[in-house]
C-alpha positions in Angstrom: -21.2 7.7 142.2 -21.8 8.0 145.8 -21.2 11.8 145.6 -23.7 11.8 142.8 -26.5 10.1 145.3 -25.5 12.4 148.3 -26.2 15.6 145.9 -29.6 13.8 145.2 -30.7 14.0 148.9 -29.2 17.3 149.4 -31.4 19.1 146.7 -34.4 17.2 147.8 -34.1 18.2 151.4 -33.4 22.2 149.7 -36.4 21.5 147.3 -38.5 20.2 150.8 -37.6 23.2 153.0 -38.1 25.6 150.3 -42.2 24.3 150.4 -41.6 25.3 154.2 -40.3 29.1 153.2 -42.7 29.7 150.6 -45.6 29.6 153.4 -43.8 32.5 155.2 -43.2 34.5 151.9 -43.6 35.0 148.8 -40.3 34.8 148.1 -38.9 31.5 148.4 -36.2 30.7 146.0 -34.3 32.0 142.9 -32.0 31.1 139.4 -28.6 32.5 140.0 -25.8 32.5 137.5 -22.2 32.8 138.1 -18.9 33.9 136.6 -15.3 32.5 137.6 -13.0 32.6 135.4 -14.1 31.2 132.6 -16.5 29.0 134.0 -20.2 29.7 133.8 -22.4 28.2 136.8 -25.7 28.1 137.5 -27.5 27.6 140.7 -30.8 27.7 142.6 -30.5 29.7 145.8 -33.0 28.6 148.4 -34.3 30.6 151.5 -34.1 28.5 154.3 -34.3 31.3 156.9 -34.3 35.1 156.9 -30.5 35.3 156.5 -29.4 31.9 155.4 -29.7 30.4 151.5 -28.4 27.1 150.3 -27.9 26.5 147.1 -27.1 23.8 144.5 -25.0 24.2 141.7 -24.2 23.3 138.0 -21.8 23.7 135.9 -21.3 21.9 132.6 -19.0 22.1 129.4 -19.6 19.8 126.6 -16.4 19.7 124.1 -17.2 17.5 121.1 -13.8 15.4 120.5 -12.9 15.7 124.3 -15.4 14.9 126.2 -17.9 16.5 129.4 -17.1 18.1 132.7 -19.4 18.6 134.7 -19.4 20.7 138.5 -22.1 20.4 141.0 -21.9 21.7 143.8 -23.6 23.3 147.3 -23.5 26.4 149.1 -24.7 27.5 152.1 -24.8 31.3 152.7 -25.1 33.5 155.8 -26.3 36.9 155.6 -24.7 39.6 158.3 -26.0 42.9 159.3 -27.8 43.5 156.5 -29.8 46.4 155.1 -32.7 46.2 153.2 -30.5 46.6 149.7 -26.9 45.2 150.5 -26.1 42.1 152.5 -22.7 41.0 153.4 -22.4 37.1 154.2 -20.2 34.5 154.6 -20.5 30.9 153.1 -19.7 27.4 152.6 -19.1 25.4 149.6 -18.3 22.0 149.0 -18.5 20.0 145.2 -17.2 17.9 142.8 -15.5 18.1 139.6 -16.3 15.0 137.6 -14.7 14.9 133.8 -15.7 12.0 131.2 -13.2 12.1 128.6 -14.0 10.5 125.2 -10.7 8.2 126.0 -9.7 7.4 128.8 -10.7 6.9 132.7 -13.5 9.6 134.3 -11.9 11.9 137.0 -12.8 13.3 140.1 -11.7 15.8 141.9 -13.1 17.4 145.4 -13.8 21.2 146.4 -14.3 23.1 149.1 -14.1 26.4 150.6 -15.2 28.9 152.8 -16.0 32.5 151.0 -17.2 36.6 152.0 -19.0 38.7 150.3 -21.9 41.0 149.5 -24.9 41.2 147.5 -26.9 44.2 146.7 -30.4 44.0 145.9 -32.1 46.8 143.6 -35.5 45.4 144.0 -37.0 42.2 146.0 -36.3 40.3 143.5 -32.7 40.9 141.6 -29.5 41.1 143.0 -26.0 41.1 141.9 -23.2 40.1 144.2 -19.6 39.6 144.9 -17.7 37.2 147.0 -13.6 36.2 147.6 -13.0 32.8 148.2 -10.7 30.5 149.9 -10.6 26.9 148.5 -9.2 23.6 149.6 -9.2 21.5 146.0 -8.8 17.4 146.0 -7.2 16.0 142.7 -7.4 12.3 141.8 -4.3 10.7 140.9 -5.3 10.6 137.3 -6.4 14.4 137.3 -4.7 17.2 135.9 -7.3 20.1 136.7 -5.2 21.6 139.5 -1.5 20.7 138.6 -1.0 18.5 141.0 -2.6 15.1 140.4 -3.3 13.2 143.5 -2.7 16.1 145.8 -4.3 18.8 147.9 -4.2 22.4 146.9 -5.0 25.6 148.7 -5.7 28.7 146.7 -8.3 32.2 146.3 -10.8 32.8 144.0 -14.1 35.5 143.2 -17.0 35.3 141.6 -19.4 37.5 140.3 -23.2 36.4 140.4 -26.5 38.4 139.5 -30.2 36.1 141.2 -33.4 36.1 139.9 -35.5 35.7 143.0 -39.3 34.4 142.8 
């Protein structure tokens, strides 16, 4: 639960600086949807400068006779030498994995990484990007997301995201 209340105060201080942004552009924030794997995430990508976004993230699967899992998460991306159309960047990421099983005990496990990539924007307002990822993953004892209950894993990942900018 405590993550849960510090991912509260996290997207109310994005939610508070994005006000901030909007009075230097019109352009302020965005809807941005993700593919890993086969997980689908969505996420609200907020200017907080002219080359840095954070962004808080969602994730949810409902399975009827299994139960929910649910990912939420936050990124913080820095833009490098960009153009006007593409913009490398590196990031940050950190989240939890929570699952509620229909039986059983809930389970959470921890993420976080660090990432590089690029996105290229055809107008102000759409982009679609890219990024490679290098993540540290927490399992609880009870988990078996990652393989390894109760242990710390290191592996790569990509992602594929197209953003909706308003």
């Amino acid at each position: 639960m405590k993550i849960i209340h510090i991912t509260y105060i996290l997207i109310l201080f994005m939610i508070s600086t994005a006000n901030i942004k909007a009075q230097e552009s019109e352009i302020s924030w965005g809807i941005s949807a993700s593919v890993q794997d086969a997980q689908l995430d969505i996420s609200l990508p907020v200017w907080t400068g002219s080359n840095n976004i954070i962004a808080p993230t969602l994730g949810v699967i409902y399975m009827d006779n299994r139960g929910t899992d649910l990912r939420l998460g936050l990124i913080d991306r820095f833009f490098i030498k960009a153009t006007e159309k593409i913009k490398p960047f590196v990031g940050l990421r950190a989240g939890a994995l929570f699952t509620f099983p229909n039986e059983g005990e809930n389970v959470i496990d921890y993420i976080i990484g660090v990432f590089s990539g690029g996105e290229y924007f055809f107008s102000d307002n759409f982009s679609v990007g890219v990024e490679a990822q290098l993540n540290i993953s927490i399992s609880d004892k009870s988990s078996s997301r990652f393989g390894n209950p109760g242990g710390v894993n290191l592996n790569t990942g990509t992602a594929i995201f197209a953003t909706i900018y308003f």
